[in-house]
Backbone bond lengths (Angstrom), bond angles and torsions (degrees), N, CA, C in turn:
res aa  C-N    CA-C-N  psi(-1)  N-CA   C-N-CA  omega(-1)  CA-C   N-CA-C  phi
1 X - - - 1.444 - - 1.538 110.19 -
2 X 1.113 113.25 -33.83 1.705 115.85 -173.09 1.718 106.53 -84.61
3 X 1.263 105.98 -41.88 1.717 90.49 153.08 1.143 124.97 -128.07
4 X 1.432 123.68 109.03 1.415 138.08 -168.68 1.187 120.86 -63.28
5 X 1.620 107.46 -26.13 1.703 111.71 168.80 1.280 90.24 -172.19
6 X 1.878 91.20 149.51 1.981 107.20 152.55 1.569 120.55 17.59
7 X 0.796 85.16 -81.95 1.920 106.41 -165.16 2.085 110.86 -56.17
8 X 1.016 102.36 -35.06 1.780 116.63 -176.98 1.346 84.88 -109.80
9 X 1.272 162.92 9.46 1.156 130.26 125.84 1.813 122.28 -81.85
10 X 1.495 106.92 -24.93 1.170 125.01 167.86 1.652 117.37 -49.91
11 X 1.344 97.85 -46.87 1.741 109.03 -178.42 1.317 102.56 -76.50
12 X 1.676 131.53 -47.92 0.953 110.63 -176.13 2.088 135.44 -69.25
13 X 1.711 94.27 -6.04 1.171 105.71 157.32 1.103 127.24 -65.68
14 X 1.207 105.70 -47.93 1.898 108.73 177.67 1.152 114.76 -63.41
15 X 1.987 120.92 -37.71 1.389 107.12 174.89 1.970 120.16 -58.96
16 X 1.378 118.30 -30.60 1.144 131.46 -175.18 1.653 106.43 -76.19
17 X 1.147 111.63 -28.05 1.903 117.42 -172.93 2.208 88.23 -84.11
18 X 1.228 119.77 -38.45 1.130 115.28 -168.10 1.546 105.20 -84.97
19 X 1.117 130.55 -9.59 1.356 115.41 -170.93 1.432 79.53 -99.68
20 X 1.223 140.28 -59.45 1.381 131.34 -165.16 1.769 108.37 -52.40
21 X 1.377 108.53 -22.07 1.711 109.26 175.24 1.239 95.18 -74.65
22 X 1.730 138.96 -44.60 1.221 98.76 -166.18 1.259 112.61 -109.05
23 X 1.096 132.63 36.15 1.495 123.01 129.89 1.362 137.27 -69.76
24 X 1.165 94.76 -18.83 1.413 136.57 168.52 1.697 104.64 -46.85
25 X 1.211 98.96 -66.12 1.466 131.22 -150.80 1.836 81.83 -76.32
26 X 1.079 128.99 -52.55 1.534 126.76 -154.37 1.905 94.77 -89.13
27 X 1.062 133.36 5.75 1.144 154.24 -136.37 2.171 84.46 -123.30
28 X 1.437 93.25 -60.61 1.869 106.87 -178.46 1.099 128.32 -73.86
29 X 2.118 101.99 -19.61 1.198 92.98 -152.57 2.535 79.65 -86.50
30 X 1.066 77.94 -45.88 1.558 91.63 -176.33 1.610 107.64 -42.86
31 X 1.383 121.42 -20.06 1.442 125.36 174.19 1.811 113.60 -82.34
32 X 1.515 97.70 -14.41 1.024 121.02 179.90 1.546 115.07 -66.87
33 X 1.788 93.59 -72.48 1.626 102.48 175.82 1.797 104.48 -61.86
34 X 0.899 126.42 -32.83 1.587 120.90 -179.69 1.656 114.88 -72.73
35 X 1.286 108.41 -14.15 1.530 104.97 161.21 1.909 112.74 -81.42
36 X 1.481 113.19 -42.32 1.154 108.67 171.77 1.588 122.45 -55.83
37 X 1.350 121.09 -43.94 1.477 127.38 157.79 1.247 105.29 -30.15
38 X 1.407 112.95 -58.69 1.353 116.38 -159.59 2.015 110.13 -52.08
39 X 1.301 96.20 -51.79 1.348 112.38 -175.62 1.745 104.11 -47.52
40 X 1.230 97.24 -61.77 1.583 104.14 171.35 1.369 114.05 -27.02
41 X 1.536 116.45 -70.82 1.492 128.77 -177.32 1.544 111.11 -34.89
42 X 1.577 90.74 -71.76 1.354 93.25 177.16 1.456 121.55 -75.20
43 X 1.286 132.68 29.28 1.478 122.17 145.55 1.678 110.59 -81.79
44 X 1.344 107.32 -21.55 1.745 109.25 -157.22 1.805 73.28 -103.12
45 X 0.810 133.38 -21.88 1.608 115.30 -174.09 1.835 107.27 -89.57
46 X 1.429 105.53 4.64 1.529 107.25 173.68 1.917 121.50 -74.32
47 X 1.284 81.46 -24.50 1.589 95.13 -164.37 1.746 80.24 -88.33
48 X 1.160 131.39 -7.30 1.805 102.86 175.35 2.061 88.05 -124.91
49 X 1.014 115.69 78.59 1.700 115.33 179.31 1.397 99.35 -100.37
50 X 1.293 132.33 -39.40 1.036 142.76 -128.62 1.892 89.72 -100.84
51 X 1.421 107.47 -42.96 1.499 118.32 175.57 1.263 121.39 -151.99
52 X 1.719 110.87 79.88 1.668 128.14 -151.18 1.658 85.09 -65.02
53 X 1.432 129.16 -13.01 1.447 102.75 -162.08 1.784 95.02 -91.53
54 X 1.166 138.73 26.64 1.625 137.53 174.73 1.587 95.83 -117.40
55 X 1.227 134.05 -6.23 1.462 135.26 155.64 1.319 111.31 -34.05
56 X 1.219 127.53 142.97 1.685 122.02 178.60 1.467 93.68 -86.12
57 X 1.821 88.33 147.87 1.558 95.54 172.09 1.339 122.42 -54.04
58 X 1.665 127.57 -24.57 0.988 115.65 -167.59 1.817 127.14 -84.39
59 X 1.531 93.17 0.22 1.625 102.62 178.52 1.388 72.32 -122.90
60 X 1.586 161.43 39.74 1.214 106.63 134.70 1.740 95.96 -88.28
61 X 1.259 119.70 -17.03 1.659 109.05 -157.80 1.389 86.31 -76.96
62 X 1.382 136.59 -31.76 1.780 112.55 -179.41 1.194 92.05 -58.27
63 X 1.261 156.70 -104.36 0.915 174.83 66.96 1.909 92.00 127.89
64 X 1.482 108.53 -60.34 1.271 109.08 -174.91 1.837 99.22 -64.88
65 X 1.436 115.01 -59.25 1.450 125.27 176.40 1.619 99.47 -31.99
66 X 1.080 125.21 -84.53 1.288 147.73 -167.29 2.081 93.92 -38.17
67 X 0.881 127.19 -65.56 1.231 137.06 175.22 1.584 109.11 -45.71
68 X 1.926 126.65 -63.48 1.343 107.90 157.74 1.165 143.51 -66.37
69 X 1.433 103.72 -14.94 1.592 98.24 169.99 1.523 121.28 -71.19
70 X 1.313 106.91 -18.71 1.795 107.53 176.70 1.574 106.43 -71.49
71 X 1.622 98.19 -39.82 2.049 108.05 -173.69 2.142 85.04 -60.52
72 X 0.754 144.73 -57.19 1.208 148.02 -167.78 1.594 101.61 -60.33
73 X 1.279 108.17 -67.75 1.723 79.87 -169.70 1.633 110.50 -88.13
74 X 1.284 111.11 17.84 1.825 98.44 170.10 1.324 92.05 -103.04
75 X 1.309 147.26 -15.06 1.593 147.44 148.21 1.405 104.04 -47.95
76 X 1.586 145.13 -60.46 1.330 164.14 -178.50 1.312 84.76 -49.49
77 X 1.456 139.82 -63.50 1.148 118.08 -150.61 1.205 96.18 -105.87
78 X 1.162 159.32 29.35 1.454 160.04 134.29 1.282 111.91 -78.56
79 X 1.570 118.70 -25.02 1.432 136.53 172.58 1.789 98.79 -53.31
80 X 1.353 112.42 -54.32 1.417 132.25 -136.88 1.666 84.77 -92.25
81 X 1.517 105.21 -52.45 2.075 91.92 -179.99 1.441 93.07 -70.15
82 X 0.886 160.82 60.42 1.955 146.27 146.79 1.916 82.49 -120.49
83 X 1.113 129.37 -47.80 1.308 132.83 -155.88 1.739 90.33 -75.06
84 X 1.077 116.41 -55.30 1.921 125.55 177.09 1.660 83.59 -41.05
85 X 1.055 168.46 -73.59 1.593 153.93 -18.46 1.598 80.88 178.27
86 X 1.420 90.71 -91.76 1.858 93.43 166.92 1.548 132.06 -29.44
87 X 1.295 106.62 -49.82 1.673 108.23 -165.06 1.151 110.50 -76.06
88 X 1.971 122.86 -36.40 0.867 124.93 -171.73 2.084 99.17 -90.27
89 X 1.433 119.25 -5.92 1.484 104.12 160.33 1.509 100.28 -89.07
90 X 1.164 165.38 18.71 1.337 170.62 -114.18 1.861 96.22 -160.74
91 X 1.393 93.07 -67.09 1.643 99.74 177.65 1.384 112.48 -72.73
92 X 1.443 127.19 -23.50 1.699 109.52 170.70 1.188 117.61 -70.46
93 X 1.266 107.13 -29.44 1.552 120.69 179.95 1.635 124.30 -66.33
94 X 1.285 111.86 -32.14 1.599 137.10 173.73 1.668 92.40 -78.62
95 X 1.094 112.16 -39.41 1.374 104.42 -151.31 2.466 105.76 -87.93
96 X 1.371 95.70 -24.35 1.221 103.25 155.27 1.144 128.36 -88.21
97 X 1.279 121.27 -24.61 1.920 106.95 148.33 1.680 119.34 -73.92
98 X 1.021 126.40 -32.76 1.250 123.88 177.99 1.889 119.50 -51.13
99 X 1.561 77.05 -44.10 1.778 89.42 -167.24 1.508 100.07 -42.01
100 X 1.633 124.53 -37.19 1.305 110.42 -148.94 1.746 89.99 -89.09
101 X 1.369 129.92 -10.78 1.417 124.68 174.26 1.300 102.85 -66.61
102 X 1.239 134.60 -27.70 1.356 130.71 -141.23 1.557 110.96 -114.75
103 X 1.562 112.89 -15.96 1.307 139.54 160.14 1.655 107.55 -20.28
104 X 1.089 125.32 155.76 1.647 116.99 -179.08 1.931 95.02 -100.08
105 X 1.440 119.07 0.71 1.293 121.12 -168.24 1.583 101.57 -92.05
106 X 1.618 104.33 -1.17 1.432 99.94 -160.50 1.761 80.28 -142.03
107 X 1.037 171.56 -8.22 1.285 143.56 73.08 1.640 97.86 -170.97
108 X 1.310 100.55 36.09 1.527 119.95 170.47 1.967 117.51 -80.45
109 X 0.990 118.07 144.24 1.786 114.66 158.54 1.308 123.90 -73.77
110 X 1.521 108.43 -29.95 1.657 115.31 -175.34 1.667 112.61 68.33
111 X 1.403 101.17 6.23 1.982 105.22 -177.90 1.755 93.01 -89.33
């Protein structure tokens, strides 16, 4: 009953593959601004190259921050392709029992 044929189970894959893209997507863009931070850091971390340990603590902890938050969202988004992985083995799986509902022998279109 929830998918009457092919096509509305088809769409409802894509809606589930697309919401997982855009978390995805907000996942890159934020890896994005945390690379620009990064740049920042390391302009103010130029003037201590020579002996990063006289850096003030307070740009080294961005610096440390800035560094896990990237391990976090490139984890987040490796999270999100295993989940892409799932849904779409979830839907082959629905989608080879369905076929035989959808059969015209069983009073389905299969469109």
């Amino acid at each position: 009953m929830r998918y009457p044929n092919a096509a509305t189970h088809d769409r409802e894959r894509a809606e589930a593959l697309a919401q997982i893209d855009a978390v995805t997507q907000a996942a890159r863009k934020r890896i994005a601004e945390l690379a620009e931070d990064r740049r920042k850091i390391d302009e103010e971390m130029e003037f201590y190259k020579h002996d990063p340990g006289k850096a003030p603590g307070s740009v080294r902890r961005r610096l440390d921050d800035n560094t896990q938050s990237v391990a976090v969202q490139n984890r987040f988004i490796g999270e999100q392709e295993e989940e892409k992985k799932r849904v779409n083995a979830r839907f082959d799986e629905e989608r080879a029992r369905l076929k035989l509902l959808w059969s015209p022998q069983n009073g389905g279109t299969n469109r």
